[in-house]
BATI-744106 format. One record per residue (C-alpha): residue number from 1; x, y, z; residue in one letter. Coordinates in Angstrom, 1 decimal, padded with zeros to 4 digits. Layout:
# residues N
<pt num="NUM" x="X" y="Y" z="Z" residuo="a"/>
...
***
This chain:
# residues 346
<pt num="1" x="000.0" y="000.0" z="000.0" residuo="x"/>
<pt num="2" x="000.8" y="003.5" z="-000.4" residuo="x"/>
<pt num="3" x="-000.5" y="006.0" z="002.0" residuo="x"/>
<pt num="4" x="-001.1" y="009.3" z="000.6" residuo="x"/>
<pt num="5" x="-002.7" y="012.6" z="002.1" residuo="x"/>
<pt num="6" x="-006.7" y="013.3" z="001.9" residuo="x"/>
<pt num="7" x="-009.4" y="015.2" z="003.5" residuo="x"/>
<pt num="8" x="-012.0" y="012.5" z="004.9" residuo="x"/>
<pt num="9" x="-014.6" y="012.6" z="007.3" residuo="x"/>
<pt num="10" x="-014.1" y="010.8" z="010.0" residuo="x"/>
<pt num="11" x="-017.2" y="009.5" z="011.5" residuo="x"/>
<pt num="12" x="-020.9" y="010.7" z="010.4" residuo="x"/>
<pt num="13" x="-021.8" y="014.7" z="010.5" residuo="x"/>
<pt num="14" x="-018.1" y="015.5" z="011.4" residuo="x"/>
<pt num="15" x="-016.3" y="018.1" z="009.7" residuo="x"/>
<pt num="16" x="-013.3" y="016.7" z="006.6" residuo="x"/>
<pt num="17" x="-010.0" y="016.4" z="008.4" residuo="x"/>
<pt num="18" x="-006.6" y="016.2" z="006.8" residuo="x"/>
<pt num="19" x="-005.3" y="012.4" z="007.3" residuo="x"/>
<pt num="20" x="-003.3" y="009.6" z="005.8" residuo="x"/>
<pt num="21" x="-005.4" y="007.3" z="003.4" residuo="x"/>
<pt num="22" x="-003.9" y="003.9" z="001.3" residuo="x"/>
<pt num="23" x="-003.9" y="003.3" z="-001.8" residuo="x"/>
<pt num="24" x="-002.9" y="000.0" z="-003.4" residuo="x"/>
<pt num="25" x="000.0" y="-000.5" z="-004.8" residuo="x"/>
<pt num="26" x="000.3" y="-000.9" z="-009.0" residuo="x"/>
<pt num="27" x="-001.4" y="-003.8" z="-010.3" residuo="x"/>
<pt num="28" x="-000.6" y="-004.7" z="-014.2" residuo="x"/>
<pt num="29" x="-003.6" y="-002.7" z="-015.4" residuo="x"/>
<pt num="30" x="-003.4" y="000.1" z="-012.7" residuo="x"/>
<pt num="31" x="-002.6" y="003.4" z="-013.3" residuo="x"/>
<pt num="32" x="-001.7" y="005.7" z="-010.6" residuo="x"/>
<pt num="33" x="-002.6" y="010.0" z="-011.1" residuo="x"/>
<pt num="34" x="-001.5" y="012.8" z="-009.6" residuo="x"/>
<pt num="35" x="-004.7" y="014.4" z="-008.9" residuo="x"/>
<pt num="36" x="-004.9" y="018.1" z="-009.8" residuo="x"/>
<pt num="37" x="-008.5" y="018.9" z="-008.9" residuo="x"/>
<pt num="38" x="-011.7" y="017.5" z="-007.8" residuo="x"/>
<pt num="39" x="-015.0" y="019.1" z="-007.9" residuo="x"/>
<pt num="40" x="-017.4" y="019.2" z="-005.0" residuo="x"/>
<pt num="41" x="-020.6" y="017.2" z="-006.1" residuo="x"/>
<pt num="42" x="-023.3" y="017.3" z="-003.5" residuo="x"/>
<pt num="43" x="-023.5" y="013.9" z="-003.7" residuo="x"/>
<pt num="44" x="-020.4" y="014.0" z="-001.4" residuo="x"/>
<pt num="45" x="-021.9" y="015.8" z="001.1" residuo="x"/>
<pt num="46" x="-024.8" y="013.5" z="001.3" residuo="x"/>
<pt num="47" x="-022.5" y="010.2" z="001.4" residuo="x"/>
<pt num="48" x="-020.4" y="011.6" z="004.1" residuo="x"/>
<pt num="49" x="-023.0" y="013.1" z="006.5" residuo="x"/>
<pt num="50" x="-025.1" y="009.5" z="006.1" residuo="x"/>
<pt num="51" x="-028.2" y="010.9" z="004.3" residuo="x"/>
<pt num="52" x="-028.4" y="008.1" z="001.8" residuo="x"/>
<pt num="53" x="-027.5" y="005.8" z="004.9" residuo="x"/>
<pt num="54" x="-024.8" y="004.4" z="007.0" residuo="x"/>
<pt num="55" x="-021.2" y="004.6" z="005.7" residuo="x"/>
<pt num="56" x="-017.5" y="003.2" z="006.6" residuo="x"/>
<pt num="57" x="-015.4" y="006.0" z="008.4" residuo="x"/>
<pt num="58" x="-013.0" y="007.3" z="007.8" residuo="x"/>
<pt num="59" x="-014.5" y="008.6" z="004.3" residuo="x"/>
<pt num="60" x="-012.7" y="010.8" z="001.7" residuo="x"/>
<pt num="61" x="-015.2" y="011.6" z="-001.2" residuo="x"/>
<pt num="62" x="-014.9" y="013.0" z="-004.8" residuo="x"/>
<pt num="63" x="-015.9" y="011.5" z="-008.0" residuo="x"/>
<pt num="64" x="-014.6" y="014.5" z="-010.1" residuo="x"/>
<pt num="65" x="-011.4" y="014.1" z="-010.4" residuo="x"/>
<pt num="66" x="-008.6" y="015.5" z="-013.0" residuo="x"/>
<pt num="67" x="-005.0" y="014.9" z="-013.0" residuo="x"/>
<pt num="68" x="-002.4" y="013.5" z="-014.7" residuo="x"/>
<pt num="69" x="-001.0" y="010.0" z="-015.3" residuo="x"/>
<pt num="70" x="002.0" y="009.5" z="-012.9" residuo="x"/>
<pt num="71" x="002.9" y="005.9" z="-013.8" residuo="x"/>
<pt num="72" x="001.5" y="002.7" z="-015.3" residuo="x"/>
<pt num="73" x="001.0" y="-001.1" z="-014.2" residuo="x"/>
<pt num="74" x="002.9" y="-003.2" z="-017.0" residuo="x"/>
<pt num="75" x="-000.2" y="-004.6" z="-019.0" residuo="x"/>
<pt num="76" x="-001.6" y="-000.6" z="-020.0" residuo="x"/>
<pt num="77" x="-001.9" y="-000.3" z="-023.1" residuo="x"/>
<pt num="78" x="-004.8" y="003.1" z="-023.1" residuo="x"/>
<pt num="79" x="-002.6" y="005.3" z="-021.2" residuo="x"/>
<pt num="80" x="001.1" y="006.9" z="-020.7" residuo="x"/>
<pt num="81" x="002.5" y="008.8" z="-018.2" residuo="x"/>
<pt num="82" x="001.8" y="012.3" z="-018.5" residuo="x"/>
<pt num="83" x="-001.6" y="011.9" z="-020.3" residuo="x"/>
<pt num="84" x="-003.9" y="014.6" z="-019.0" residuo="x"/>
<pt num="85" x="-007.0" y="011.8" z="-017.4" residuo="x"/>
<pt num="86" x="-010.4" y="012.0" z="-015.0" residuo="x"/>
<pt num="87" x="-012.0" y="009.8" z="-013.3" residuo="x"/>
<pt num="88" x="-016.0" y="009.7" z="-012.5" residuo="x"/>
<pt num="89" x="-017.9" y="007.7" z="-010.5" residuo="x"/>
<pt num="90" x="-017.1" y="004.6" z="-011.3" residuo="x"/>
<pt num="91" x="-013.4" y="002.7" z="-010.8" residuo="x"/>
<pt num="92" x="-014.3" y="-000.9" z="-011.5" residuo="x"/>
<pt num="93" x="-017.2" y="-003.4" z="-012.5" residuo="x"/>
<pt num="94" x="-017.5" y="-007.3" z="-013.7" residuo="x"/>
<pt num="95" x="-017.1" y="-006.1" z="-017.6" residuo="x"/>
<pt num="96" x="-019.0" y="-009.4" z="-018.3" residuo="x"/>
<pt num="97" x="-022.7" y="-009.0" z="-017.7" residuo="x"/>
<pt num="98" x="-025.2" y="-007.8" z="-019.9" residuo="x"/>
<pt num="99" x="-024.9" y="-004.3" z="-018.6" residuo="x"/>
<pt num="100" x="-021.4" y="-004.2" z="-018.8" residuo="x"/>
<pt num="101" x="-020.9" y="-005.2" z="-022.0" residuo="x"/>
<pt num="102" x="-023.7" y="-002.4" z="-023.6" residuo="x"/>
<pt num="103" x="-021.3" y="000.1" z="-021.9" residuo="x"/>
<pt num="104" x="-023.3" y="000.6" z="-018.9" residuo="x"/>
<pt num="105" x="-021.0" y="-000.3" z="-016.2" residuo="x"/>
<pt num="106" x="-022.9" y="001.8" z="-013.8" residuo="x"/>
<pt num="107" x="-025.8" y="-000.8" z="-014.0" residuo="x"/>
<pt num="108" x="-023.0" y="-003.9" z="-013.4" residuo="x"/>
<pt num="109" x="-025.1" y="-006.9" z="-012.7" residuo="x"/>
<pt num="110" x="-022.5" y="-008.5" z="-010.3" residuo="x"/>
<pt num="111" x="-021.9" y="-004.4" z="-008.6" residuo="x"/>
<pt num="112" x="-019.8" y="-001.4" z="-010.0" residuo="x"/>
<pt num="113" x="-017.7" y="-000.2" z="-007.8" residuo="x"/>
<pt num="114" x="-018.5" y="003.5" z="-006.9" residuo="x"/>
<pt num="115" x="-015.0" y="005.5" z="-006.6" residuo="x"/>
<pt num="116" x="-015.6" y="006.3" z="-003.0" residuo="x"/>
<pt num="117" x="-017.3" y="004.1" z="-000.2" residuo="x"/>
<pt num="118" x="-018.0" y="001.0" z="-002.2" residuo="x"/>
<pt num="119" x="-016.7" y="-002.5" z="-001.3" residuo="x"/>
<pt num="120" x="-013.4" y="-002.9" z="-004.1" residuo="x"/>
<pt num="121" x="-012.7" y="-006.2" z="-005.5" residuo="x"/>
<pt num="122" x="-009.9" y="-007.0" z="-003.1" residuo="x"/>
<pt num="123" x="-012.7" y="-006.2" z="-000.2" residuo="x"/>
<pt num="124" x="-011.2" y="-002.5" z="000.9" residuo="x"/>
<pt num="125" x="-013.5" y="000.7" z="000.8" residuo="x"/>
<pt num="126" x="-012.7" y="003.3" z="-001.7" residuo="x"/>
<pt num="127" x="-011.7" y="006.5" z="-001.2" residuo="x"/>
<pt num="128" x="-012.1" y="009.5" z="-003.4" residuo="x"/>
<pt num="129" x="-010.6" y="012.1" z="-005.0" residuo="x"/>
<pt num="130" x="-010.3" y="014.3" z="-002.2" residuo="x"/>
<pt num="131" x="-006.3" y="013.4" z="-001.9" residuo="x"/>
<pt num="132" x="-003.3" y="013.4" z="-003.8" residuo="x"/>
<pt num="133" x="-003.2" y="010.4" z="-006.0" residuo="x"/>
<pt num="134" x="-005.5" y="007.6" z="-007.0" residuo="x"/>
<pt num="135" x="-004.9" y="004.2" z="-008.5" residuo="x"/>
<pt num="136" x="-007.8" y="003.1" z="-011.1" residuo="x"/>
<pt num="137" x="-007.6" y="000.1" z="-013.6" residuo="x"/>
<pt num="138" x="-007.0" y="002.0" z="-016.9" residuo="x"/>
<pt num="139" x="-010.5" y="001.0" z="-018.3" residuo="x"/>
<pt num="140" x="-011.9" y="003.8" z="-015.9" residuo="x"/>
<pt num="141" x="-009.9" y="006.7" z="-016.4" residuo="x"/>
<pt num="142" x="-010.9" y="008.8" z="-019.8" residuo="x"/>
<pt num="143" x="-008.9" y="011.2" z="-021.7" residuo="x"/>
<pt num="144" x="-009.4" y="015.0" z="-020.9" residuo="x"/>
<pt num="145" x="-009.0" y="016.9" z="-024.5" residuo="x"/>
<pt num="146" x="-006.4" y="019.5" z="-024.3" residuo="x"/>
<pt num="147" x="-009.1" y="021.8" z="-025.1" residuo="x"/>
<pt num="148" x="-010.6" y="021.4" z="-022.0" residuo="x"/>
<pt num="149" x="-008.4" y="023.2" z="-018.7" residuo="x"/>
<pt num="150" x="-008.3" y="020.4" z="-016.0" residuo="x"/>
<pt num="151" x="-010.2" y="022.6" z="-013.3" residuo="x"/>
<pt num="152" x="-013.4" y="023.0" z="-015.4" residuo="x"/>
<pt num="153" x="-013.0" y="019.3" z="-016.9" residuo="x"/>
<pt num="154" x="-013.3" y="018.1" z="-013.4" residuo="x"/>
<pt num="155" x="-017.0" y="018.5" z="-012.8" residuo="x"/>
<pt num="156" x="-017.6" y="017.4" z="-016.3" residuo="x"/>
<pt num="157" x="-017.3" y="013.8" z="-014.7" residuo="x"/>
<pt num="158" x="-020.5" y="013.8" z="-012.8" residuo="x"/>
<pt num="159" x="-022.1" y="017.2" z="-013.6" residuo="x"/>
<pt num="160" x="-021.2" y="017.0" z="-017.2" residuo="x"/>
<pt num="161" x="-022.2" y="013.3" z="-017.6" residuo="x"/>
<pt num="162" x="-025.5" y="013.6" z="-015.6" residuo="x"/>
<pt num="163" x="-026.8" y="015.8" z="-017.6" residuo="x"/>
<pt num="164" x="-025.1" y="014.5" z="-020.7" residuo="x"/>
<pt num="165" x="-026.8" y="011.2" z="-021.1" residuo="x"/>
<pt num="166" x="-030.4" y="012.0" z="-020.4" residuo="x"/>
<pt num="167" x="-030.4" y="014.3" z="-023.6" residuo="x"/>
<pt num="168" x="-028.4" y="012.2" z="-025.7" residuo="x"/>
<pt num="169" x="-030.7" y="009.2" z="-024.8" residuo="x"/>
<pt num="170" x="-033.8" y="011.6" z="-025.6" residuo="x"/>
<pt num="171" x="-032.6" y="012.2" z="-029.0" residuo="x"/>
<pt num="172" x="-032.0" y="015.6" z="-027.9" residuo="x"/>
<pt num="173" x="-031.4" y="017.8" z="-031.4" residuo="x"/>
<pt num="174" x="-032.3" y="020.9" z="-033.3" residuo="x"/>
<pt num="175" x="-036.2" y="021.6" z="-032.9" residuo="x"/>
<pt num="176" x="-036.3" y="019.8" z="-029.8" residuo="x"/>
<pt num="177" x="-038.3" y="022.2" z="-026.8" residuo="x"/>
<pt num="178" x="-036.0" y="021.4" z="-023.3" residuo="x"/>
<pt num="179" x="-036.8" y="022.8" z="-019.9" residuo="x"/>
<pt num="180" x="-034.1" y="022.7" z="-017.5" residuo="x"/>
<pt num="181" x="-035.5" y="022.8" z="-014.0" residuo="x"/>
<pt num="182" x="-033.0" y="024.0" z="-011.8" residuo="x"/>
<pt num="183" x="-029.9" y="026.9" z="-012.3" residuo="x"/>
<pt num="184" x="-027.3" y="024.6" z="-010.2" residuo="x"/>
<pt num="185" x="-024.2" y="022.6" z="-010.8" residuo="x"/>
<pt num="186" x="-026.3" y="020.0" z="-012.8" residuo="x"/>
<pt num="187" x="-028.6" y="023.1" z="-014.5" residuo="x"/>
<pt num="188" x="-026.1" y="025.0" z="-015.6" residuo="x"/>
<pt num="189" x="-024.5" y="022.4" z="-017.7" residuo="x"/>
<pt num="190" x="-027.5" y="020.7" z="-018.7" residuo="x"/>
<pt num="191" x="-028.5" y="024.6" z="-020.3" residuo="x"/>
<pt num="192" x="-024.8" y="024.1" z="-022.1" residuo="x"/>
<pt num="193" x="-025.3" y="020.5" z="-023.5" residuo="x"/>
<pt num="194" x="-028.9" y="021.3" z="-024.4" residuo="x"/>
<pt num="195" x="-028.1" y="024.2" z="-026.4" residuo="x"/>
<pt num="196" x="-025.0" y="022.8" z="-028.0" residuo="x"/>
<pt num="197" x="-026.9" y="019.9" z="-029.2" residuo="x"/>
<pt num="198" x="-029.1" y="022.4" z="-030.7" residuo="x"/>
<pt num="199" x="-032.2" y="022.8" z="-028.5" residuo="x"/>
<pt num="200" x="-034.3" y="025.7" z="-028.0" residuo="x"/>
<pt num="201" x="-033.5" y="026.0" z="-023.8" residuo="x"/>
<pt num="202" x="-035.6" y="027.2" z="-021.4" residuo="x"/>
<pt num="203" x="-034.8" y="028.1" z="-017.5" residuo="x"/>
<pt num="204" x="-037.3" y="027.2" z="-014.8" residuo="x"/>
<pt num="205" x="-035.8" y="027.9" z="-011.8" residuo="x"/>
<pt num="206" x="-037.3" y="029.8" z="-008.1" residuo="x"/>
<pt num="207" x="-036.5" y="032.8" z="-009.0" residuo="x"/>
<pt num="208" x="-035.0" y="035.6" z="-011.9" residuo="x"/>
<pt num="209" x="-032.0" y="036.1" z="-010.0" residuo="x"/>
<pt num="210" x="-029.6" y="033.6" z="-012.0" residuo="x"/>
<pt num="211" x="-031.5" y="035.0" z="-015.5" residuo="x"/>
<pt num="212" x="-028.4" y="037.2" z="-016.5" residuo="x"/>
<pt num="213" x="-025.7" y="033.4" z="-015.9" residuo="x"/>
<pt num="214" x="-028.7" y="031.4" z="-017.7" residuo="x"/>
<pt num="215" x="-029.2" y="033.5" z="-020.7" residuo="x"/>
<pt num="216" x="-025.1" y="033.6" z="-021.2" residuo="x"/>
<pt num="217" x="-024.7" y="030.0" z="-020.8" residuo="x"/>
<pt num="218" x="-027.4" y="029.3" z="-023.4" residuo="x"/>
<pt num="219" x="-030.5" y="029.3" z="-022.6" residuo="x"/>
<pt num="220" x="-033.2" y="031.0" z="-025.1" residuo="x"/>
<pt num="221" x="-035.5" y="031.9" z="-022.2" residuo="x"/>
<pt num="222" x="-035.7" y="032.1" z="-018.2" residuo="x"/>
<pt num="223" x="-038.9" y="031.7" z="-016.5" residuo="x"/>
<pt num="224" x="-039.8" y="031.6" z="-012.2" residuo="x"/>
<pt num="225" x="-041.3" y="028.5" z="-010.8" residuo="x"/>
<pt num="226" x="-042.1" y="030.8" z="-008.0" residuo="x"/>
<pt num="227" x="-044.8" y="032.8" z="-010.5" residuo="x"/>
<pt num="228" x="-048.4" y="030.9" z="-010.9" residuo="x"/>
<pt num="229" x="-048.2" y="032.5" z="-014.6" residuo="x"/>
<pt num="230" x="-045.2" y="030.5" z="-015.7" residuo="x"/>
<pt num="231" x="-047.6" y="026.9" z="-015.4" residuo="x"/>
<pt num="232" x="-050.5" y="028.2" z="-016.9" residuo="x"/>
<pt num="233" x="-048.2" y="030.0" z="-019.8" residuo="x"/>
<pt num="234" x="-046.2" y="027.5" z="-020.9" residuo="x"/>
<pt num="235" x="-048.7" y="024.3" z="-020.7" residuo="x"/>
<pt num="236" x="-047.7" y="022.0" z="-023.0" residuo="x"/>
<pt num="237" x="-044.9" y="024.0" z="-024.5" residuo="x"/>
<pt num="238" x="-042.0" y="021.0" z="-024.2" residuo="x"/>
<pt num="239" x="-040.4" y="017.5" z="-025.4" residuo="x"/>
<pt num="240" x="-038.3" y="016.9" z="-022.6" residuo="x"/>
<pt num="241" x="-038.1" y="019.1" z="-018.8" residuo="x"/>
<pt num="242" x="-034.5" y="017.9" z="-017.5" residuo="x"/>
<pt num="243" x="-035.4" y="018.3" z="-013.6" residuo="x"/>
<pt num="244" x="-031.3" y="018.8" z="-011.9" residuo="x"/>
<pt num="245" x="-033.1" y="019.6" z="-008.1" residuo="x"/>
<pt num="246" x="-032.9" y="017.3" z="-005.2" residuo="x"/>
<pt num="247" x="-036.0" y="019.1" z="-003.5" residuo="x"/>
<pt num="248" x="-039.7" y="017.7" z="-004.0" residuo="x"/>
<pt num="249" x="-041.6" y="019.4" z="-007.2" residuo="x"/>
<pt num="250" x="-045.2" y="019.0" z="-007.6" residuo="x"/>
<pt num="251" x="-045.0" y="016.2" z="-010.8" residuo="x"/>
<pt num="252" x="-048.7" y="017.3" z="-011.7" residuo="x"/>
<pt num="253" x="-047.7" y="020.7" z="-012.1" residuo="x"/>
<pt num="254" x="-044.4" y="020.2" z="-014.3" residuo="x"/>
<pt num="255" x="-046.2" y="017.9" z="-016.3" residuo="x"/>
<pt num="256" x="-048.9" y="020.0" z="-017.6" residuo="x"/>
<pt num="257" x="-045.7" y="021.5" z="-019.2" residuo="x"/>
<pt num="258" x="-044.9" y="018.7" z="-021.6" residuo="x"/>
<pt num="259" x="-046.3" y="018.4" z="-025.0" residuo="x"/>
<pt num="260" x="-048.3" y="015.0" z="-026.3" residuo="x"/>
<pt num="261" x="-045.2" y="012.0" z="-025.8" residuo="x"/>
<pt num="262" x="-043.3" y="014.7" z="-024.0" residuo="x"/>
<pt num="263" x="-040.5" y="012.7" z="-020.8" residuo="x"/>
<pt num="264" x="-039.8" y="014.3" z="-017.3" residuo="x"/>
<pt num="265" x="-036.3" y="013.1" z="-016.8" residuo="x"/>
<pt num="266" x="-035.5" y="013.7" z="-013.2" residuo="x"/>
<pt num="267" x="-031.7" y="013.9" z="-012.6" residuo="x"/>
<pt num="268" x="-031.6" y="014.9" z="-008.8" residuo="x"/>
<pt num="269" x="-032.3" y="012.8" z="-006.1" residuo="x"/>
<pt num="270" x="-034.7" y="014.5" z="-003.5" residuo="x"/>
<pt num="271" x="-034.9" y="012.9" z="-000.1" residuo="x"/>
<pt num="272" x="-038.8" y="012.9" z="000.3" residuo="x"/>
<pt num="273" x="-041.7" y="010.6" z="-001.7" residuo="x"/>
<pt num="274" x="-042.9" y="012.4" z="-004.5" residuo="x"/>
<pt num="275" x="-047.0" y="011.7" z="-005.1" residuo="x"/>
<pt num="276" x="-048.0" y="011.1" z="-008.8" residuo="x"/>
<pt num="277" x="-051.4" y="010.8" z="-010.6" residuo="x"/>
<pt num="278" x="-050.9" y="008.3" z="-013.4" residuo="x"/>
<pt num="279" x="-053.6" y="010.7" z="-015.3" residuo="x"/>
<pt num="280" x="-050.8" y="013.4" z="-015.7" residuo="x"/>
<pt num="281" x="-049.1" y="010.7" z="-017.8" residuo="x"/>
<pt num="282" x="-051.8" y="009.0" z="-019.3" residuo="x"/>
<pt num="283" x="-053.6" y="011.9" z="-020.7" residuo="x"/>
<pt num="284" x="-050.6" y="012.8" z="-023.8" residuo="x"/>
<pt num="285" x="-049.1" y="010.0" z="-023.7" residuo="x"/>
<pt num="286" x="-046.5" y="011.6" z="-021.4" residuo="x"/>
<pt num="287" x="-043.3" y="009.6" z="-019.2" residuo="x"/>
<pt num="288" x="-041.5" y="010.1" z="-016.1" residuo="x"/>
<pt num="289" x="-038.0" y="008.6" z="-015.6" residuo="x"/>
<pt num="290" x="-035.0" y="008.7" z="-013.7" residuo="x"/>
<pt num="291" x="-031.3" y="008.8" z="-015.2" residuo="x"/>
<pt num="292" x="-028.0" y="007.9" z="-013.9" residuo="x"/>
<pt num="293" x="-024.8" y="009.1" z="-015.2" residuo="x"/>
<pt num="294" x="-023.4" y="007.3" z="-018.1" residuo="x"/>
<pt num="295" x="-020.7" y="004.5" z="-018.5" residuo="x"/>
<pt num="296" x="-017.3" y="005.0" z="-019.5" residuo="x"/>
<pt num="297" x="-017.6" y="005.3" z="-023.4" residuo="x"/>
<pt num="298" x="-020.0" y="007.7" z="-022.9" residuo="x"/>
<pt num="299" x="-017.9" y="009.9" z="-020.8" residuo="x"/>
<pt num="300" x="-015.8" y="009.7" z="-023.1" residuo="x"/>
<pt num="301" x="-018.0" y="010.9" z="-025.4" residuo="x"/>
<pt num="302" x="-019.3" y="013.7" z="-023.3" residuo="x"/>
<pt num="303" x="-015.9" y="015.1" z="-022.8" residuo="x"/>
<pt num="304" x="-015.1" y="015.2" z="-026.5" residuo="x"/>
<pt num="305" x="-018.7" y="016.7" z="-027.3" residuo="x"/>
<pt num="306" x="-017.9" y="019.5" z="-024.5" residuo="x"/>
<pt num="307" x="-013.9" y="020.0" z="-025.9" residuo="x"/>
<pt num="308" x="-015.9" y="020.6" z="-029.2" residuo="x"/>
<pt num="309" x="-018.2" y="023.1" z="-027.9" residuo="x"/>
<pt num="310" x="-016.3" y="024.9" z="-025.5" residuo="x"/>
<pt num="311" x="-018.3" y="023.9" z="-022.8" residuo="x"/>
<pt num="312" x="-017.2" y="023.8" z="-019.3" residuo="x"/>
<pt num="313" x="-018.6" y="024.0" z="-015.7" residuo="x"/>
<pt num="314" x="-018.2" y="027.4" z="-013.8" residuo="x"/>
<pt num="315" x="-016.4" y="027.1" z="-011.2" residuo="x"/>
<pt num="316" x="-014.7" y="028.5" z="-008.0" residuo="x"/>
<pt num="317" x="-011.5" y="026.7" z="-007.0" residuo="x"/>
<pt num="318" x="-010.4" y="026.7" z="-003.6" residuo="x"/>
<pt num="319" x="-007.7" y="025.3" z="-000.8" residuo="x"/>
<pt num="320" x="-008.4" y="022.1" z="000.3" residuo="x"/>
<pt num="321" x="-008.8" y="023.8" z="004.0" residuo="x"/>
<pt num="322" x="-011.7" y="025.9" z="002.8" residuo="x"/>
<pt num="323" x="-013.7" y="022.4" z="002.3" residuo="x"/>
<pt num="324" x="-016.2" y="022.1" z="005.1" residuo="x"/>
<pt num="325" x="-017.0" y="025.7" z="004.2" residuo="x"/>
<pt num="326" x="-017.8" y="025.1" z="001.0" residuo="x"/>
<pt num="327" x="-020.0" y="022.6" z="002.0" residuo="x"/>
<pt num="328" x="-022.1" y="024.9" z="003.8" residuo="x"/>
<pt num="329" x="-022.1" y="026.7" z="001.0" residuo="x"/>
<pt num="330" x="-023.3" y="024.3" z="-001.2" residuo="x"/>
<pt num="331" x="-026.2" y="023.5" z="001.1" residuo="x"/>
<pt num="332" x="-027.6" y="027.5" z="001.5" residuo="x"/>
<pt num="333" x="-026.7" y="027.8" z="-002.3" residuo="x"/>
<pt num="334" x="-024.5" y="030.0" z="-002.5" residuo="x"/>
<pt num="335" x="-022.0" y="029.1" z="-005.5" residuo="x"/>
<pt num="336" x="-021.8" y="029.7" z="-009.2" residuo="x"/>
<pt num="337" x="-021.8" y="026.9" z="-010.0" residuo="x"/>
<pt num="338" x="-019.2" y="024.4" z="-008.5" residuo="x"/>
<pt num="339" x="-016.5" y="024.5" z="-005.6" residuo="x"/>
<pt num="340" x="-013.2" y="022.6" z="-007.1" residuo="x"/>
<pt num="341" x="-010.6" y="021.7" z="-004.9" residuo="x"/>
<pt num="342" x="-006.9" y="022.6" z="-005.7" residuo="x"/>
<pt num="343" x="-005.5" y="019.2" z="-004.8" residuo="x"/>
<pt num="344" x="-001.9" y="021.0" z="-004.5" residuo="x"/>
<pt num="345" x="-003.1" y="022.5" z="-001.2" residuo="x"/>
<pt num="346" x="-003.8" y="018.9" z="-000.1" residuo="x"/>
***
């Protein structure tokens, strides 16, 4: 093993701590990376205080991570040292069951292993990006284009992908009508990605006070959720509503939005039971589904179509000792649009 420094929580609703995590040592598909950066996903911050349920401490999360190859296992044949990679939320699964071999590792049959409190094949718990260097087999690292700067790639491998795969699966293209619910780290790259693949992008978020970032970013229009006029007004006016919140949303409401065969894709993960009336579906032919992120081809994918575009997240990078602040910030919303931590000040 080799013991690196991280920031990890070290028991449930503690504040991140600098400590000493290991990593293994260099297996013949392994690659080891230095880690440059690694975005804040609030899906950290749920793992780590147990909202999704009880965890092993201690616990270093981050599942955006970007860096560069630092050496190579002797059987790698995808990448060299020096080879600008990321990693996402995935680091290993069977590669042998149905789901695997469709290139949806995220839906392993026999259990993907998650990049930071999963069980790894060897039996250890994994830790995340929230440290100096990781060792991945080199099937789950993906090639960041040169185009894109490592700081705003890093989000791109949750954020980005989220948000990514939903519109690609949805045939997503010019002519199609998307409503992004939510201005947030998932909204505001789901308002890039629409846009770039050619959509007509509107905003429904609380309130007009992230109109000015939405409009910039790509969206053709920007309407409050808080305003009773925005549901009656734009009844029926879309193909596909991306919803990025992890708060409860009256379904009947946001489907009277869709047009006839119109889908509700719901991206974020809200902690409560959301009620439905199967007539809001039935009546147009309407769906409402849930989407994951994507597996590793299409991450690869994703970060080529972004390279393309130009497309980034916004971000604000700070010292690793200005984490736990962060997440407070992140839970009272205040950050445009992701914290990224300089893994240097690790």
């Amino acid at each position: 093993m080799t013991r690196v420094n991280a920031y990890a929580a070290p028991r449930e609703a503690a504040p991140l701590e600098k400590t000493v995590i290991e990593r293994r040592e260099l297996g013949p598909n392994d690659i080891l990376i230095d880690i440059a950066f690694a975005g804040i996903c609030h899906s950290d911050i749920h793992t780590v205080r147990g909202d999704w349920g009880p965890q092993r401490y201690p616990l270093a999360p981050g599942h955006e991570i970007a860096g560069t190859v630092a050496a190579v296992g002797d059987a790698v044949t995808r990448h060299r040292v020096g080879d600008r990679v990321g990693v996402g939320c995935l680091v290993n699964s069977c590669g042998e069951c149905r789901s695997c071999l469709r290139g949806e590792e995220q839906f392993c049959v026999n259990g993907a292993v998650f990049t930071y409190g999963s069980t790894d094949r060897d039996g250890t718990v994994t830790q995340g990006g929230y440290s100096e260097q990781v060792v991945v087999t080199e099937g789950f690292a993906v090639r960041i284009p040169e185009a894109l700067p490592l700081d705003k790639a890093a989000p791109l491998l949750c954020a980005g992908i989220t948000t990514y795969s939903p519109l690609r699966r949805g045939n997503v293209g010019p002519g199609s009508r998307v409503a992004v619910v939510g201005m947030g780290g998932l909204g505001h790259m789901g308002v890039q990605i629409a846009h770039a693949l050619g959509a007509e992008v509107t905003v429904l978020s609380q309130t007009l006070s992230k109109k000015d970032d939405g409009i910039r970013l790509g969206a053709d229009h920007y309407f409050a959720t808080s305003d009773p006029a925005t549901f009656k007004d734009l009844r029926g006016s879309f193909d596909v509503i991306l919803n990025t919140v992890s708060a409860a949303i009256d379904l009947r409401a946001y489907l009277g939005l869709l047009d006839v065969d119109g889908a509700l894709v719901c991206v974020g993960l809200p902690p409560e039971q959301l009620g439905l009336n199967v007539g809001s579906l039935i009546g147009g032919n309407k769906s409402i589904s849930g989407s994951n992120i994507g597996g590793i081809a299409q991450t690869q994918e994703m970060l080529d179509f972004c390279a393309e575009h130009g497309i980034g997240a916004e971000i604000e990078v700070i010292p690793a000792s200005e984490i736990n602040a962060a997440y407070d910030r992140v839970l009272a919303s205040d950050v445009r649009y992701r914290f990224v931590i300089d893994a240097s000040t690790i």
